[in-house]
DRENNUVO-745314 format. One record per atom (N, C-alpha, C): y, x, z; residue in one letter. Coordinates in steps of 0.05 Angstrom, whole numbers, plus 5000, padded with zeros to 4 digits. Layout:
<sites>
YXZa/...
</sites>
This chain:
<sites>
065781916427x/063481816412x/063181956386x/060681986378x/060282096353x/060181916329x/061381986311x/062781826287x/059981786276x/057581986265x/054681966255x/052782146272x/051282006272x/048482076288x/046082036265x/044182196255x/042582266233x/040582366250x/037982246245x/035782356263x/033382416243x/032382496238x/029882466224x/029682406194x/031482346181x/032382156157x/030182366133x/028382166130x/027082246093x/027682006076x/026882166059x/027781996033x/025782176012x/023981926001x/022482055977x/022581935951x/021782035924x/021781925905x/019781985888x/017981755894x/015381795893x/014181815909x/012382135900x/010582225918x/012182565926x/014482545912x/016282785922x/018282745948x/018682895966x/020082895986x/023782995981x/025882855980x/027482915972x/029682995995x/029682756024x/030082956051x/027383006064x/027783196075x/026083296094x/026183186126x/026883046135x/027982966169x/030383136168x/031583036157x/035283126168x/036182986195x/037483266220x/038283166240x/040983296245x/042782986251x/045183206235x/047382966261x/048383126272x/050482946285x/053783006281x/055382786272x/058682906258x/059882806272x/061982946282x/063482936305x/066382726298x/067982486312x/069082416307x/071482586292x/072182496279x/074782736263x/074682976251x/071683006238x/069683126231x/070983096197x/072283386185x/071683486156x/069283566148x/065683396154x/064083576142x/063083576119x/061683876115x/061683886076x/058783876074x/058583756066x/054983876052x/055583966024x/053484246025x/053584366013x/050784546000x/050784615976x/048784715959x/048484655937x/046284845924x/046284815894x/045384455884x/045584435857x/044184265852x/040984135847x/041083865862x/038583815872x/037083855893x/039483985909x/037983995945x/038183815961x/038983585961x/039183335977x/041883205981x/044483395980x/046283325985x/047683045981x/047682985953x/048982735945x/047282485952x/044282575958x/042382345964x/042582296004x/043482466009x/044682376041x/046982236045x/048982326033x/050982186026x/051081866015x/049481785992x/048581555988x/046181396016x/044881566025x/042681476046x/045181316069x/046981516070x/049081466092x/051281206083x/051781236062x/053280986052x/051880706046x/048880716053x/047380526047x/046580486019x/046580636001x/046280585965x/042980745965x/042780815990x/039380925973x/038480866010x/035580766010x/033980636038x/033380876043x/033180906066x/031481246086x/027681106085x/027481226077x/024081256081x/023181236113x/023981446126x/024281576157x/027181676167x/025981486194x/029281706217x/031781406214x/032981426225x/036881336235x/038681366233x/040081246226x/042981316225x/044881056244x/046381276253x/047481146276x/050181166272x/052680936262x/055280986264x/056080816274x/057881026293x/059180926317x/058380746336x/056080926338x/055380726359x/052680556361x/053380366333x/051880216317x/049580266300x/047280246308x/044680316281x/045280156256x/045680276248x/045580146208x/042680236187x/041380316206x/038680416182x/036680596200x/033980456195x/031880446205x/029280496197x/027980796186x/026680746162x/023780676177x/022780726200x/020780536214x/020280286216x/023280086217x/022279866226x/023179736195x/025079876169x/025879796145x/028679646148x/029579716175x/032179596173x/034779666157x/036279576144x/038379736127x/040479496123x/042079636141x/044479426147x/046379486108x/047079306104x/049579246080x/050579416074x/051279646055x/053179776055x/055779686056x/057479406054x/059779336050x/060179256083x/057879296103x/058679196132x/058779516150x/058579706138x/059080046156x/060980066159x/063479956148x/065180076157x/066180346129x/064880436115x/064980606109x/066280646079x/068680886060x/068780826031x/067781156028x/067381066004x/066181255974x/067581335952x/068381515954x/069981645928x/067781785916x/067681655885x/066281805871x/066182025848x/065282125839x/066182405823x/067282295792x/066382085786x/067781905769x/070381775765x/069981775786x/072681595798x/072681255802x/071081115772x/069980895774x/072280715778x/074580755758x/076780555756x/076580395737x/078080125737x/078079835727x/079179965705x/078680005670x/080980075663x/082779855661x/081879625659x/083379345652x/085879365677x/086279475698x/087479295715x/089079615721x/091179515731x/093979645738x/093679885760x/094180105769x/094180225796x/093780085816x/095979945821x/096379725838x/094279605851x/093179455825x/090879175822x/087579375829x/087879645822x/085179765831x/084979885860x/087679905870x/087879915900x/086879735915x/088279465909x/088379255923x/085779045919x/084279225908x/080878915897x/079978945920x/079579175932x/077279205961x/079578955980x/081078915987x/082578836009x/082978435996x/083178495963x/083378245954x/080678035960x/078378255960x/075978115961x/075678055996x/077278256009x/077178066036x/079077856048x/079677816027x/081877556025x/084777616045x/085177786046x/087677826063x/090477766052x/092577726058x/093377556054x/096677816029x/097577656009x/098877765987x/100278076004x/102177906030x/104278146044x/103278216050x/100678196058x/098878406089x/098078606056x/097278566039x/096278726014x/097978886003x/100578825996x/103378935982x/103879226006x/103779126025x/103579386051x/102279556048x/099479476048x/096979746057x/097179866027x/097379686011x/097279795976x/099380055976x/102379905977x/104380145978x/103780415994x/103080396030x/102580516047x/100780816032x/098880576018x/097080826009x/098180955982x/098180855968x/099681015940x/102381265950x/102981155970x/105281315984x/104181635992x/102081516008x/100781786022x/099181945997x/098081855984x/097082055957x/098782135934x/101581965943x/103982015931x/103682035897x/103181765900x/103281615865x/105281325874x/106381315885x/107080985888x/109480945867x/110281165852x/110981115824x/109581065796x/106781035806x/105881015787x/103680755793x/104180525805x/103680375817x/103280115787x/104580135773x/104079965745x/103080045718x/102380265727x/100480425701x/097780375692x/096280475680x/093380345680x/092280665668x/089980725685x/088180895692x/088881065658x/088080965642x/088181125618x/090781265610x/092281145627x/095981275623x/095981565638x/093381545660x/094181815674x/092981995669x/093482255688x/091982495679x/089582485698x/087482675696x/086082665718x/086382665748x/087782885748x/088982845777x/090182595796x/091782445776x/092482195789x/091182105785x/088681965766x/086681845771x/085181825798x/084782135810x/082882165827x/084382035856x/086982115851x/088781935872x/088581725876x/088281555854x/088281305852x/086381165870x/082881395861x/080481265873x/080381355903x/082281555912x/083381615942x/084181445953x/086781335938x/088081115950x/086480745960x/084980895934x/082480515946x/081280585962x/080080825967x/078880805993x/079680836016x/082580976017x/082780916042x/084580726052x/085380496033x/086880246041x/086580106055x/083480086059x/081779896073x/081780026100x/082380316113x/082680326137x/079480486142x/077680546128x/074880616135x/074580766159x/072080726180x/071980926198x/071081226194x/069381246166x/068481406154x/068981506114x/069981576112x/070881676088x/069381946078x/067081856058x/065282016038x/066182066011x/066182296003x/067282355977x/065882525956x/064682465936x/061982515918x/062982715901x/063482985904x/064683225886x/067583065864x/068882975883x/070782905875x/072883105869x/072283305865x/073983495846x/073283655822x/070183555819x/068683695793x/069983695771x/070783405764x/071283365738x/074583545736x/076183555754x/078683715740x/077983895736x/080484045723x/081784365720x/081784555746x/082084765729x/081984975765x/085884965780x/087784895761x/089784885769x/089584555795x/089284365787x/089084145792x/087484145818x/085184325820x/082984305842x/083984445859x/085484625855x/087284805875x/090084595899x/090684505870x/092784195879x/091284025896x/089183965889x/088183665909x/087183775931x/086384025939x/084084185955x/087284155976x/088884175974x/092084225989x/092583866005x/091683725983x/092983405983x/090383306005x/087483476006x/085883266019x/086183416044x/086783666044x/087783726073x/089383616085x/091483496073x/093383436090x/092783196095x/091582966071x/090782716086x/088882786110x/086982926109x/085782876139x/086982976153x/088683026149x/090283106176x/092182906184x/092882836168x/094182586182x/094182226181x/091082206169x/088981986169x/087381976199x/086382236206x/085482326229x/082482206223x/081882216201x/079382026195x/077282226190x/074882086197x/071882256195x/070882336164x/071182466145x/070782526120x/068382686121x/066382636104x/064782706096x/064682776057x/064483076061x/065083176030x/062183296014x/061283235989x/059783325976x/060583545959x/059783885952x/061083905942x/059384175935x/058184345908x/057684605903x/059084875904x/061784725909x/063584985908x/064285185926x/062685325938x/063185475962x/065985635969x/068085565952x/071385585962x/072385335970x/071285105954x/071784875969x/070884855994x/068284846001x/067384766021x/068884966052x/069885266040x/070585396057x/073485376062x/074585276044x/077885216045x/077984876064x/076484646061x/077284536070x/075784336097x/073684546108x/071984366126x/072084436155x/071184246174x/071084446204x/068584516206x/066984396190x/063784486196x/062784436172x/060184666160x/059284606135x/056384626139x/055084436125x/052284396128x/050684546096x/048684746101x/048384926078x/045084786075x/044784646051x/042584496039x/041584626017x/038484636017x/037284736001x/033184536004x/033884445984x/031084375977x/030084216006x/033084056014x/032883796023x/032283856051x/032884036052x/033784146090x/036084276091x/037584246112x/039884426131x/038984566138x/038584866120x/037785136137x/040385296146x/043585196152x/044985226170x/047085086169x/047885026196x/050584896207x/051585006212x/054685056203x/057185196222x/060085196215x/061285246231x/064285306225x/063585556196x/066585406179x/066785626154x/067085896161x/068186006181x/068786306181x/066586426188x/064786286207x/061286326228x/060286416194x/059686146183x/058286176156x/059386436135x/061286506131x/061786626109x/061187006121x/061486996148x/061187226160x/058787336160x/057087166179x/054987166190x/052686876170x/051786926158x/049886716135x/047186816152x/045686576157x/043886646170x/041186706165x/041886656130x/039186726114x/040186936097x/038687126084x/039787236055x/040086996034x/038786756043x/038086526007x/041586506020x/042686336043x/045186246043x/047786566037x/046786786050x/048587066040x/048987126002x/046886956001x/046387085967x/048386745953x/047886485965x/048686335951x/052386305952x/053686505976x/056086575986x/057486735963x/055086855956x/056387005926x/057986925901x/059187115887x/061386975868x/059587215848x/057387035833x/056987195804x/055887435811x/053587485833x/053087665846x/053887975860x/056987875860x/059288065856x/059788015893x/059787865916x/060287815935x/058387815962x/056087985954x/054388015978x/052788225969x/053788475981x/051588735970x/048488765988x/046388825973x/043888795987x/043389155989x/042489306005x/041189566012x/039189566034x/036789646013x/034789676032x/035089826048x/033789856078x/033990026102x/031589956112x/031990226139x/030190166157x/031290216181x/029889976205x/030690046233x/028590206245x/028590486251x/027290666267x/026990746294x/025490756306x/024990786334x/025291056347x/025791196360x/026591416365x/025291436396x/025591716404x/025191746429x/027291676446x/026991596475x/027891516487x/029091216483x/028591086472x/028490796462x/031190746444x/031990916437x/033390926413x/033490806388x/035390646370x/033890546351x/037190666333x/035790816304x/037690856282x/036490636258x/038990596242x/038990576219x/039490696208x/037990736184x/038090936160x/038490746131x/039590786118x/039990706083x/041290886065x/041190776039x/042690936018x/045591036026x/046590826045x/049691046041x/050591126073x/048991006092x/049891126114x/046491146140x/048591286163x/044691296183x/046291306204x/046391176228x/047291176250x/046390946278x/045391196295x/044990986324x/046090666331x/044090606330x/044990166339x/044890166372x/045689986379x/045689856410x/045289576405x/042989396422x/042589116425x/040589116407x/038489316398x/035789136386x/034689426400x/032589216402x/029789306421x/026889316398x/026489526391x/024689596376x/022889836384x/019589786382x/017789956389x/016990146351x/017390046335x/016290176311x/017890096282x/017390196271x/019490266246x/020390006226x/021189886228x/022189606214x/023989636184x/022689616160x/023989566138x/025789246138x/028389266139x/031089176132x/032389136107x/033988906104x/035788946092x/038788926098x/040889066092x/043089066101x/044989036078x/046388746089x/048588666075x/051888716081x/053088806060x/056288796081x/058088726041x/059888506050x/060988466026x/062888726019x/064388655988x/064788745977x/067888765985x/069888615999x/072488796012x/072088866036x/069388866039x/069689126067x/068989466054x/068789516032x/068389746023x/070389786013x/071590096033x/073490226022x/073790405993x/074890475977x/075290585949x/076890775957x/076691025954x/077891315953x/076691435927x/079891595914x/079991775893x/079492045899x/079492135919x/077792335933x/076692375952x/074692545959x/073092595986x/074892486008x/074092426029x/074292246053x/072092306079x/073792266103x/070892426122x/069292176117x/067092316126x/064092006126x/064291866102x/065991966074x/065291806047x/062891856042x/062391746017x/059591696006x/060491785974x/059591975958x/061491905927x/058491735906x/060591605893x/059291375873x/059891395846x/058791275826x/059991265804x/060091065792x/062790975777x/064490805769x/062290645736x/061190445748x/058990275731x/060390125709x/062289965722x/064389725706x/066189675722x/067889545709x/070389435717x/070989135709x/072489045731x/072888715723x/075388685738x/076788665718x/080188615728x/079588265736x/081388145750x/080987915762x/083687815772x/086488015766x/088787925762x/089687985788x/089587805821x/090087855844x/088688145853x/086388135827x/083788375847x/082588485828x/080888635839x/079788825819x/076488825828x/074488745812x/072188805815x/070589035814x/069389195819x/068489475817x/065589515820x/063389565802x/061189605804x/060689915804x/058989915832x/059590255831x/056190295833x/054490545837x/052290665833x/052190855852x/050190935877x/050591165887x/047291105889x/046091355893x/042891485895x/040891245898x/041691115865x/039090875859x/041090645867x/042190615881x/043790435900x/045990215878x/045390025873x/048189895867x/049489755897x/052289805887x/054789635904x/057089485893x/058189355900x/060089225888x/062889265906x/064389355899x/066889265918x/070089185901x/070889015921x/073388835909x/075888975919x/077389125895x/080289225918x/082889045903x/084789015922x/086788905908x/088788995893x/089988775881x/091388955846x/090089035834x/091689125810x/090989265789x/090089495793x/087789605800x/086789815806x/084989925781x/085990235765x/085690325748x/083290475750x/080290375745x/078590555746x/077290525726x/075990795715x/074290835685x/071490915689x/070390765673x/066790815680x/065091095673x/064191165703x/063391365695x/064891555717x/066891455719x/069291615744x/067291665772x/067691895784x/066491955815x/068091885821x/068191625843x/069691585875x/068491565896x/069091545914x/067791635944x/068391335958x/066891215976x/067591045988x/066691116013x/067790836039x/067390906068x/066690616066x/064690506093x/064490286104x/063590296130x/065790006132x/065689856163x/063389816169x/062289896194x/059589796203x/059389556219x/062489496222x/061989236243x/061888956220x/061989066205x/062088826175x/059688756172x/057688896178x/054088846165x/053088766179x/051388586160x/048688446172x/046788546166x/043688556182x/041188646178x/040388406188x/037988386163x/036588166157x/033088316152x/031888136163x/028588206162x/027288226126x/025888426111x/026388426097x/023988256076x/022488166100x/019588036087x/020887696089x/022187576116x/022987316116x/026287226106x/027487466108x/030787486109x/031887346120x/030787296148x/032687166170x/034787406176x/036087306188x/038487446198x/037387596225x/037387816235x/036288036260x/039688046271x/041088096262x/043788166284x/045988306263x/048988246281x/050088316262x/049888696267x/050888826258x/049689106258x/052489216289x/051389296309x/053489446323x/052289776331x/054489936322x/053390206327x/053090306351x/051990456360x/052890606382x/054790866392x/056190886362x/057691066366x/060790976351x/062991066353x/065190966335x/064191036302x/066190826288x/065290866266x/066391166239x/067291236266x/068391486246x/065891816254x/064491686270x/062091946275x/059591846257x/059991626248x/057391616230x/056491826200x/054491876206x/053892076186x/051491916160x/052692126139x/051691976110x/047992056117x/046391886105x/042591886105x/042592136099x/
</sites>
C-alpha cells in the first residue's frame, strides 16, 4: 500500500495559485525530499499534507484513508492522520524538561505513566540524548535541541514523519552530524519521512526519491543519482549547481549530414552521435559538469588548451575557471592543485558525461552517446 497518494492538490492565496495540481504518490518507506528554491510550494505541501493549510483542489490519501477533499471541503483533523511534524524551529516548551517535551504528545493521549517512561526513554535513546533527559531546552546546543523535537515526534509511533528544513538553523559541522543521525533513524524506524529542504547535498545525501519544485509544480521526480546525472531541465541542471561553479553550459549544434548522420559540433569538441534522428540543423545546448573535465599541464591527444581565469582552493578540491575560444568552463580537480591565472592548460572530456538540451525550451534531448570511442573524437 502506498503510504501518500496526492492527486490534483491546489492551494491558492488569494487570487494567486501557490500549488498547481500536484500528483505525487510516496511509496511506503519512502525518504522523500521536496525540494527547491524559496517560495516554490514546498513547505505549503507539506503543511497541505499535515492538514495546517486546506487544499483548494485534488486528495490526499493516507494509507488508504482520504483525509482531504478540496471538492467536496472535506479536511479531516490534523491530530487524527496519523502523522508528526518537525519543525525548523524546533518549537520547544522552554518551561518543561527534555523529558516533559517528549512525553506531552502521548500525555495528552492519556496513556498511562509506564506505558510513557518507555516510549519517552525508547526515544531519547535512539536520537541518543537519554542523558540529557532532565535538562531544559535552553541548557542545550542546537543540535540536541533538534533531537529533542525528533524525539517528540517520533514517540508517538507516526505512520508518516514530515520534517520542515530541520537542519537550517545549525552549523555546517552539526548538519553534516544530523544528515548521518536521520539516516540511520530511517533506517531503522522503517518509517515514511517526508523532508523539506533547499539544500541540494541534503536532499542528495539523504533521499530515495527527490521531488524538484519550482513555482508550485514538480517539474521532476527521481532517484538522487537519475537527478544529479541526468536533470531534466537546464532550470533543475542550473539549480544542481554550487555558485555556478557545477554545471557548465556550451552552445552547440546538432547537424544533419549525409547519409543520416548526425554530428555535434561546439567550442571544445565535434563528433558523430548515434540515437537521434534529425532531418536539419538543431541549435543545442550541452552540459557536462565540472569533475568530468580532465586538467593536463601539457598537450594531450584530443586536448583542448585553455586559459587559467581563477582559482578557488576549496581544501578537499580545487575549483578552476578556465577560458577557451569565447567559451567559459569550470572544472573541479582534487587537492591542492597549483594553478596561476593566465597559465595555458589543455583539458580532455568524457562524452558519455553530457547532456544536450534544446536550446529555445531546455528540455533535456538525450544524454550525448558518440558513435565513435572517445579517444577518436576530434577538436571543432
Amino acid at each position: 500500500m502506498n503510504a501518500i497518494e496526492l492527486q490534483g492538490i491546489q492551494v491558492n492565496m488569494g487570487r494567486k495559485p501557490i500549488l498547481k495540481g500536484i500528483d505525487l504518490t510516496i511509496e511506503q518507506g519512502d525518504f522523500m525530499t521536496f525540494l527547491g528554491p524559496s517560495g516554490c510550494g514546498k513547505t505549503t505541501l507539506l503543511r497541505t499534507i499535515a492538514g495546517l493549510q486546506k487544499a483548494d483542489g485534488g486528495t490526499i490519501v493516507l494509507n488508504g484513508k482520504e483525509v482531504a477533499n478540496g471538492e467536496t471541503a472535506y479536511h479531516m483533523d490534523p491530530a487524527k492522520r496519523g502523522l508528526s511534524l518537525v519543525f525548523q524551529s524546533y518549537a520547544l516548551w522552554p518551561h518543561m524538561s527534555v523529558y516533559e517535551n517528549v512525553a506531552f504528545g502521548l500525555q495528552v493521549r492519556r496513556q498511562s505513566k509506564a506505558e510513557i517512561r518507555e516510549k519517552v526513554t525508547a526515544a531519547l535513546t535512539k536520537v541518543r540524548i537519554a542523558d540529557l533527559a532532565e535538562r531544559y531546552p535552553g541548557e542545550l546546543s542546537g543540535g540536541q535541541q533538534q533531537r529533542v523535537a525528533i524525539a517528540r515526534a517520533i514517540v508517538t509511533e507516526p505512520e508518516v514523519l514530515l520534517l520542515d528544513e530541520p537542519l537550517s538553523n545549525l552549523d555546517a559541522r552539526l548538519r553534516v552530524e544530523m544528515r548521518a543521525e536521520l539516516k540511520r533513524l530511517h533506517r531503522e524506524l522503517g518509517a515514511t519521512i517526508i523532508y523539506v529542504t533547499h539544500d541540494q547535498q541534503e536532499a542528495l545525501t539523504l533521499s530515495t526519491r527527490i521531488a524538484v519544485f519550482f513555482e508550485g509544480e514538480i517539474v521532476q521526480l527521481d532517484r538522487p543519482q537519475t537527478l544529479y546525472q541526468r536533470p531534466a531541465t537546464l532550470q533543475v541542471a542550473d539549480f544542481f549547481g554550487n555558485g555556478g561553479m557545477d554545471t557548465n553550459h556550451l552552445p552547440a549544434e546538432l547537424i544533419a549530414a549525409d547519409g543520416g548522420r548526425i554530428y555535434l559540433s561546439s567550442p571544445v569538441c565535434s563528433f558523430p552521435l548515434e540515437g537521434i534522428t534529425l532531418t536539419e540543423t538543431m541549435p543545442v545546448i550541452l552540459t557536462i559538469k565540472p569533475e568530468h573535465i580532465q586538467l593536463h599541464r601539457s598537450y594531450a591527444p584530443q586536448s583542448v588548451p585553455c586559459v587559467v581565469e581563477a582559482v578557488f582552493p576549496a581544501g578537499a578540491e580545487t575549483l578552476v575557471k578556465l577560458m577557451t575560444d569565447g567559451s567559459e568552463l569550470s572544472a573541479r580537480v582534487l587537492g591542492d592543485a597549483e594553478y596561476s591565472c593566465g597559465e595555458t592548460v589543455y583539458i580532455t572530456l568524457n562524452p558519455e558525461h553530457m547532456n544536450l538540451y534544446n536550446r529555445d525550451s531546455g528540455i533535456l534531448l538525450d544524454r550525448v552517446r558518440p558513435s565513435v570511442p572517445a579517444r577518436e573524437m576530434i577538436r571543432a
